[in-house]
C-alpha positions in Angstrom: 147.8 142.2 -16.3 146.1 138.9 -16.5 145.4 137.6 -20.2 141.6 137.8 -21.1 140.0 135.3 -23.4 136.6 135.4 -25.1 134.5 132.2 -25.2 131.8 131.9 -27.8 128.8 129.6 -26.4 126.4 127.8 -28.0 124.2 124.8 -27.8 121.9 122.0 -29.9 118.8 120.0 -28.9 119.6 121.2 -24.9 115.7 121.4 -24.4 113.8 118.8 -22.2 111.3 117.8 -24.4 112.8 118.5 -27.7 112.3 114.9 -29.0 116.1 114.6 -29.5 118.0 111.9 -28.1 121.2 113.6 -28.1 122.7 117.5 -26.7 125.6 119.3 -27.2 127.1 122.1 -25.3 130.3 123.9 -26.9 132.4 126.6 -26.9 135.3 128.5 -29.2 137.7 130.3 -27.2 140.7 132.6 -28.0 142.2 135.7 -26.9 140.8 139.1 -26.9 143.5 140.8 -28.9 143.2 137.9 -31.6 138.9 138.2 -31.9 139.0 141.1 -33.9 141.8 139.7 -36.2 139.8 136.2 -36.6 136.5 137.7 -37.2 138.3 139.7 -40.1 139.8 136.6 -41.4 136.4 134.3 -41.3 134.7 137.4 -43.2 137.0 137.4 -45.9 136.4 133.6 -46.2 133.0 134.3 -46.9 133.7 136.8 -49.4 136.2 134.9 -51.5 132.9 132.2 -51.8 130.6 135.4 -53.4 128.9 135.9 -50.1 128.2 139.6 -48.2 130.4 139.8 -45.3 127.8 140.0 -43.3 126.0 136.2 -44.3 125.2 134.3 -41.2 127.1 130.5 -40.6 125.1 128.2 -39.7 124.6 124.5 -39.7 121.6 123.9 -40.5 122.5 126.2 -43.6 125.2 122.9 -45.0 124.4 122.2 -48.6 126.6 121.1 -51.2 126.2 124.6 -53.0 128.1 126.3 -50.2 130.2 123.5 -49.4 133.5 124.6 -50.4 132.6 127.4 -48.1 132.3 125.7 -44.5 134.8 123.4 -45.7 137.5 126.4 -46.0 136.0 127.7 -42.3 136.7 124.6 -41.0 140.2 124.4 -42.3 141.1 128.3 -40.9 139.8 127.2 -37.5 142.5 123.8 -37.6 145.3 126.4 -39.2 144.7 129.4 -36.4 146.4 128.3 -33.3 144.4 130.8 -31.4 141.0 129.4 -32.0 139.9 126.3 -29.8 136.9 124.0 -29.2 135.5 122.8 -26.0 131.8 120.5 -26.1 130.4 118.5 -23.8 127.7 115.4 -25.4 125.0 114.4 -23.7 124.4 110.9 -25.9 120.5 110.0 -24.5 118.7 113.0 -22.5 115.8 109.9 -22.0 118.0 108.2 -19.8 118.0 111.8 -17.4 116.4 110.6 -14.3 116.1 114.5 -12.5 113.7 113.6 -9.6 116.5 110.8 -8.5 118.2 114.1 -7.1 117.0 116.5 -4.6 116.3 119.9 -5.4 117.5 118.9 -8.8 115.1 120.4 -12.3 116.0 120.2 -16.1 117.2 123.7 -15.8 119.5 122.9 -12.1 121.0 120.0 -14.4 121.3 122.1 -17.4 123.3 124.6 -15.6 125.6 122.4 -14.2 126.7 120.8 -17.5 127.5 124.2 -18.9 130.0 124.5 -15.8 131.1 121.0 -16.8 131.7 122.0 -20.1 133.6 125.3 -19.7 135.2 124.4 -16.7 138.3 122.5 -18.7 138.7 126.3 -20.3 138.9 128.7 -17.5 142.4 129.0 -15.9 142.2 131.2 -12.3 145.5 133.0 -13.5 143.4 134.1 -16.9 140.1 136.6 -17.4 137.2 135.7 -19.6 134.2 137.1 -21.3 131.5 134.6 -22.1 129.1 135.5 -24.8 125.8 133.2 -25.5 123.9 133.3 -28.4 120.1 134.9 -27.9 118.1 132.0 -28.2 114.9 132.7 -26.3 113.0 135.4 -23.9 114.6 134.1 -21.2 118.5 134.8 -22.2 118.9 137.5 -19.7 117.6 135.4 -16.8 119.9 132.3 -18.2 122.9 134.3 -18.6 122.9 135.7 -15.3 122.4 132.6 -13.8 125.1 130.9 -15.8 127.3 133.9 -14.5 126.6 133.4 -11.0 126.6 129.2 -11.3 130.1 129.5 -13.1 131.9 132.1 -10.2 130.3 130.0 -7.4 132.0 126.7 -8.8 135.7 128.7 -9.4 135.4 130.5 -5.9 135.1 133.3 -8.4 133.0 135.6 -5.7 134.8 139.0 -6.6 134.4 138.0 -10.4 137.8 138.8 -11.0 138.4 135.7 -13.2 134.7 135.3 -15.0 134.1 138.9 -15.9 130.8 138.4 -17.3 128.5 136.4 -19.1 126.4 138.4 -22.3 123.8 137.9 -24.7 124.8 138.5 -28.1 123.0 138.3 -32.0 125.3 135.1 -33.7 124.8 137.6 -36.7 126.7 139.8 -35.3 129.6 137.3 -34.0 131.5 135.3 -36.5 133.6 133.4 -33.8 129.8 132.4 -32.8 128.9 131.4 -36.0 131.8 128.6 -36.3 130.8 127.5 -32.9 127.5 126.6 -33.8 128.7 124.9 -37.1 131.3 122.8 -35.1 128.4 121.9 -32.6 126.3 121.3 -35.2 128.6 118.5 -36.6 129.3 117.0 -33.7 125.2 116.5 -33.0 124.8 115.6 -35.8 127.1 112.5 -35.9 126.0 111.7 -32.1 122.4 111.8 -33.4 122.9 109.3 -35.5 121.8 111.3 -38.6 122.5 110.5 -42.4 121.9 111.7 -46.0 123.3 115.0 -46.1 126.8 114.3 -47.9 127.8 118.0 -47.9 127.1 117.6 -43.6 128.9 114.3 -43.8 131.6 115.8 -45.6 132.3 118.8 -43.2 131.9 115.9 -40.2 135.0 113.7 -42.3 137.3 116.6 -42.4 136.7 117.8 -38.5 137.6 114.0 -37.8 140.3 114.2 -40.3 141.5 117.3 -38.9 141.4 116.5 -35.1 142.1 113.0 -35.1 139.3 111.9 -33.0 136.3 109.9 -34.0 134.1 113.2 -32.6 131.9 110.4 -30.2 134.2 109.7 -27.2 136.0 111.6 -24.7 139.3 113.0 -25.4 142.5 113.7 -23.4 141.3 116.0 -20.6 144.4 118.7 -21.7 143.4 117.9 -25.2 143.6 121.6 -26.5 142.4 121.9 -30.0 139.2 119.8 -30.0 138.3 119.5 -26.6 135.5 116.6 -25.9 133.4 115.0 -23.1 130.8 112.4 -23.2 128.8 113.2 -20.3 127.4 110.1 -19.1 123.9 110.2 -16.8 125.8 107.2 -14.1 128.3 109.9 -13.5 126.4 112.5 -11.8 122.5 110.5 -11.4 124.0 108.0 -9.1 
């Protein structure tokens, strides 16, 4: 039997005209008989802080009254060889130039840099189970289409390696939860934003923890904080 791995999507400022410069794409991965473990473990972090169990993570939650929380998250995600990060940076969507490619949309391109970014993960000797956080009315459309763009680029036509690709409530998920505070830092650094010391804080000990700056490519086999900076050249010609 082929190991199967679960990989927690998300995503921040990935719409065309969001009025955001910058757009991240990321993923936590780790084995399916270590998710239930980990989302036990990332629970009772939140309950040694005075919270419910059941409070949602999320970035745009960061204050310096909880800091001492996502500061501890961040810390079991570094300690937990199990868990790993993959995202993919899009520095300046204003430099997209879509109708310089045939047949090619804001949704064709967005597509392909979720393959881009996920592709580093998959291995053809290993199952997965994608799960993306419900974001709009159109998740069931998106996620099938992911699911079908992601077996078409690993000659995947039987399935047998991508087994599928699901919407799920981020409540619900805690491995989805630190995904979207990890992408959460990283946009916010590549944004350019400031002022929010407890953010800047939880952004100092990612870099502290990972050893990279969190702006520029890592090693391609890099396997604890995986990065690319997707640059428009590369693929717009």
């Amino acid at each position: 039997m082929s190991e199967i791995f679960n990989v927690y999507c998300d995503e921040s400022c990935h719409l065309e005209h969001d009025q955001q410069k910058a757009m991240v794409l990321g993923a936590i991965w780790c084995p399916l008989d270590k998710s239930r473990e980990i989302a036990v473990r990332l629970r009772e972090i939140k309950q040694k802080h005075g919270l419910a169990p059941g409070f949602e993570v999320k970035w745009t939650k960061v204050s310096s009254a909880k800091v001492g929380l996502y500061l501890d998250l961040v810390d079991y995600f570094f300690d937990d060889d199990d868990l790993h990060f993959r995202a993919l940076i899009v520095p300046d969507k204003s430099k997209l130039r879509h109708d310089a490619i045939p047949g090619q949309n804001h949704d064709t391109w967005y597509y392909k840099m979720y393959f881009d970014m996920l592709k580093v993960i998959f291995r053809p000797d290993a199952r997965y189970r994608v799960y993306l956080d419900i974001k709009d009315t159109r998740g069931a459309e998106k996620a099938a289409k992911l699911h079908e763009v992601l077996c078409n680029n690993m000659y995947d036509f039987s399935r047998n390696v991508i087994e599928r690709v699901q919407l799920v409530h981020s409540h619900e998920i805690e491995q989805l939860q630190l995904a979207d505070l990890l992408i959460g830092a990283i946009s916010y650094l590549n944004r350019g934003l400031q002022g929010n010391k407890a953010k800047e804080a939880l952004i100092a000990r990612i870099q502290q923890r990972s050893g990279y700056g969190l702006t520029k490519t890592t090693l391609y086999r890099e396997d604890k904080v995986n990065l690319f900076r997707w640059r428009a050249s590369e693929v717009q010609g």
